[in-house]
N, C-alpha and C positions, 0 to 999 in steps of 0.2 A: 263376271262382267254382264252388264244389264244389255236386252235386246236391244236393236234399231226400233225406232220410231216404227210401227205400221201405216204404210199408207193405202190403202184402200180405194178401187173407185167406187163413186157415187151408185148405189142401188145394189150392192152386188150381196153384198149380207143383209142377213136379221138384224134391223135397226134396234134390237132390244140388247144385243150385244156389244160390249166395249171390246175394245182390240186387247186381247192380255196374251200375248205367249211371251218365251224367253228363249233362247240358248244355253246349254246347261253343256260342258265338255264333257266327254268320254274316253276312255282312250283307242278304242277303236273306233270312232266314230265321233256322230253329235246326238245329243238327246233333245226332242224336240217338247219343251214342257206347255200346255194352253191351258187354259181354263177359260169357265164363263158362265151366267147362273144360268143355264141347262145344257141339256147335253146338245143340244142342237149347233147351243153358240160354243162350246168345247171344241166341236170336230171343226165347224166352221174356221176355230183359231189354228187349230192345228192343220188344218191344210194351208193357210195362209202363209203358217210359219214353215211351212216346209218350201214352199216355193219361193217366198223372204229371204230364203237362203242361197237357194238354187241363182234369185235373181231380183234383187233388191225392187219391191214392189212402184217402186217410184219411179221407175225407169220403162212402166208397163199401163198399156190404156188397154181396158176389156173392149171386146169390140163384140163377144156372143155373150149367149147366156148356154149355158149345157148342162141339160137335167140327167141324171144317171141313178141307179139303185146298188145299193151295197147290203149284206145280209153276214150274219155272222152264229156260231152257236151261244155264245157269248160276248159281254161288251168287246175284251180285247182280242176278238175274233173280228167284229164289227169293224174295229178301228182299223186292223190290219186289212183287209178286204176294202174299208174305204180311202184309206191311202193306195193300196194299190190300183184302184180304181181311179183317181186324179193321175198316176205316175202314169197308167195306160193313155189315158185322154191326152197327156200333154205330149207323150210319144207318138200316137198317135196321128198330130196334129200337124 
């Protein structure tokens, strides 16, 4: 089954990135798959589609901006530290 629409607001990503994640089933779980031509617009998708899920992006107005650092020994070290680092921030909040 193909994702929902990404809705976006206005300024909040790298305007050189198209919106591309998907939903992919698991059975313990969901797989959250993004892509984008660099890694920048990659992670960007995939934080997107992680929260697309949590809470259909359309139903949300950004109202901050909030800068953060994530560091990893490797990429999938990387990814994992920066998702956890959005899941901190939205708890957080």
């Amino acid at each position: 089954e193909e994702a929902p629409a990404a809705w976006v607001p206005p300024g909040v990503l790298d305007r050189q990135c198209d919106f591309s994640f998907e939903y992919k089933d698991h059975t313990a779980d969901i797989v959250l798959h993004a892509w984008g031509p660099s890694l920048l617009c990659a992670f960007e998708q995939v934080g997107l589609a992680m929260f697309n899920y949590m809470t259909p992006l359309e139903h949300i107005e950004a109202r901050a901006h909030v800068e953060f650092e994530a560091s990893g020994q490797d990429i999938r070290d990387l990814l994992y530290h920066f998702m956890d680092e959005l899941l901190f921030l939205y708890g957080s909040e």
